[in-house]
C-alpha positions as CSV (number, residue, x, y, z in Angstrom):
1,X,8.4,15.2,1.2
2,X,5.9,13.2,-0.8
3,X,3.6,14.1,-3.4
4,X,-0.3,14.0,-2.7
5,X,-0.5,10.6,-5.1
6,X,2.3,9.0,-2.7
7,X,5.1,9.6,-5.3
8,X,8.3,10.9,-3.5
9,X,9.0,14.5,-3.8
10,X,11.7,16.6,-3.9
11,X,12.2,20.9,-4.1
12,X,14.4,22.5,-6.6
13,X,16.3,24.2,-3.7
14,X,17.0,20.4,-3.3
15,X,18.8,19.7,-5.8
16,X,22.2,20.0,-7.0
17,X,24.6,21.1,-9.3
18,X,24.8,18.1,-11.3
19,X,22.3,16.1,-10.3
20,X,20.6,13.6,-13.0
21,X,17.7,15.3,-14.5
22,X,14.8,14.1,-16.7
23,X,12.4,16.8,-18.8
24,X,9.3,14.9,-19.8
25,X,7.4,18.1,-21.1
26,X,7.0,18.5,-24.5
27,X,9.5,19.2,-27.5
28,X,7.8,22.7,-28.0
29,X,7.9,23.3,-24.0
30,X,11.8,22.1,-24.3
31,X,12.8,24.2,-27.2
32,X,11.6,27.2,-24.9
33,X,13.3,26.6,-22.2
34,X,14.8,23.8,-20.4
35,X,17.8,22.9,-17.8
36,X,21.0,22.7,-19.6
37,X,22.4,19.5,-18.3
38,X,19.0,17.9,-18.3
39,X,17.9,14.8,-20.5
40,X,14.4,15.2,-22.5
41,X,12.0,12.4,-22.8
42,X,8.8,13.6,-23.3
43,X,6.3,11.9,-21.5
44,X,3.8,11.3,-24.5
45,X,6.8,9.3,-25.7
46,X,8.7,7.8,-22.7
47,X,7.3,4.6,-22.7
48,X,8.7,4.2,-26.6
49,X,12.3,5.7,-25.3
50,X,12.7,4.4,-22.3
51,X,16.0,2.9,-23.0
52,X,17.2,6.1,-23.8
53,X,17.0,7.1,-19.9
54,X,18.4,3.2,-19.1
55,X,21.6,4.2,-20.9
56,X,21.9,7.8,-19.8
57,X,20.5,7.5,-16.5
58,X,23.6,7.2,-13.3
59,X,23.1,3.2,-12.4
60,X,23.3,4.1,-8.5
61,X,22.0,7.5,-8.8
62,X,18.7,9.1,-8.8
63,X,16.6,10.3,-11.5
64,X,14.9,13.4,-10.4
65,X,11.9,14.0,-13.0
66,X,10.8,17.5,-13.9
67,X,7.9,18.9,-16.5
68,X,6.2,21.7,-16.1
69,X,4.5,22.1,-12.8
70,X,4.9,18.6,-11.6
71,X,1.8,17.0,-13.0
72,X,3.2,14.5,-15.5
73,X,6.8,14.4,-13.9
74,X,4.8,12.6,-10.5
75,X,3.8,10.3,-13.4
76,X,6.7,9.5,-15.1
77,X,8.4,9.3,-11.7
78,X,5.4,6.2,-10.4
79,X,6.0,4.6,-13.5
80,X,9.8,4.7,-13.0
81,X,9.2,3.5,-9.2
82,X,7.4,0.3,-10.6
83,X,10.2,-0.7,-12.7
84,X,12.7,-0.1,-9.8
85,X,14.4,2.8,-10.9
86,X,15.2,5.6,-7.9
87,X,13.0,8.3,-8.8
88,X,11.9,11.7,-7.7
89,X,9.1,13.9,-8.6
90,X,10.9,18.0,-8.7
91,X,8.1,19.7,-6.9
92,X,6.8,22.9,-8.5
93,X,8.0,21.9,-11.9
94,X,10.4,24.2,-14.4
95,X,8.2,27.3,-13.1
96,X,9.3,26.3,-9.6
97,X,13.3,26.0,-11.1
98,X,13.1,29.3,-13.2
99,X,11.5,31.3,-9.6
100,X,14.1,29.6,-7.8
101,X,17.2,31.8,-10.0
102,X,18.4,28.4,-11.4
103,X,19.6,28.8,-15.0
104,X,17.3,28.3,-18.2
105,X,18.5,27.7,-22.0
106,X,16.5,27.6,-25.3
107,X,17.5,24.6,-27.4
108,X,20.6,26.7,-29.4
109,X,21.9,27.4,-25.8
110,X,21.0,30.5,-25.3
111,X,18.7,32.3,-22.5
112,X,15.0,30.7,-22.5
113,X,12.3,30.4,-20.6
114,X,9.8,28.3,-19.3
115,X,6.2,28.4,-21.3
């Protein structure tokens, strides 16, 4: 599936358990309610941290990138596509991963939700 700006696309019912994650919404957007195994960059700081997602990132695996909807996650995921990495936009977002049943944790662990 591809994104309406040409970025590759991928559902939630896609992905699986343990698949490499990236949350680029924000930290108050995170503290909500996030994926539990998921790594948080936020986007209005990814540039500055990207070496944080070079060293936690799978080296032949793909990054699928989520935020909210799917807005700044399509790109964060062209800007990882110019530097090479293997990068998916997570259509629909967090919203589209909470619908879907998948499980959501605040930042002490316990249930959250996405805002």
């Amino acid at each position: 599936m591809v994104f309406g700006s040409g970025v590759p696309t991928i559902g939630v019912d896609e992905l699986k358990d343990g698949d490499f994650l990236l949350d680029v919404r924000e930290d108050d957007e995170w503290q909500a309610g996030h994926a539990a195994a998921a790594l948080h960059i936020p986007m209005s700081e990814f540039v500055a941290r990207y070496g944080e997602l070079t060293e936690a990132a799978p080296q032949d695996g793909r990054v699928n990138v989520v935020c909210r909807v799917g807005g700044r996650s399509a790109q964060v995921t062209q800007y990882l596509l110019q530097q090479g990495v293997d990068a998916v936009n997570v259509a629909g977002g967090m919203q589209a991963w909470e619908a879907a049943g998948r499980p959501v944790v605040d930042d002490k662990g316990q249930p959250g939700a996405v805002v």
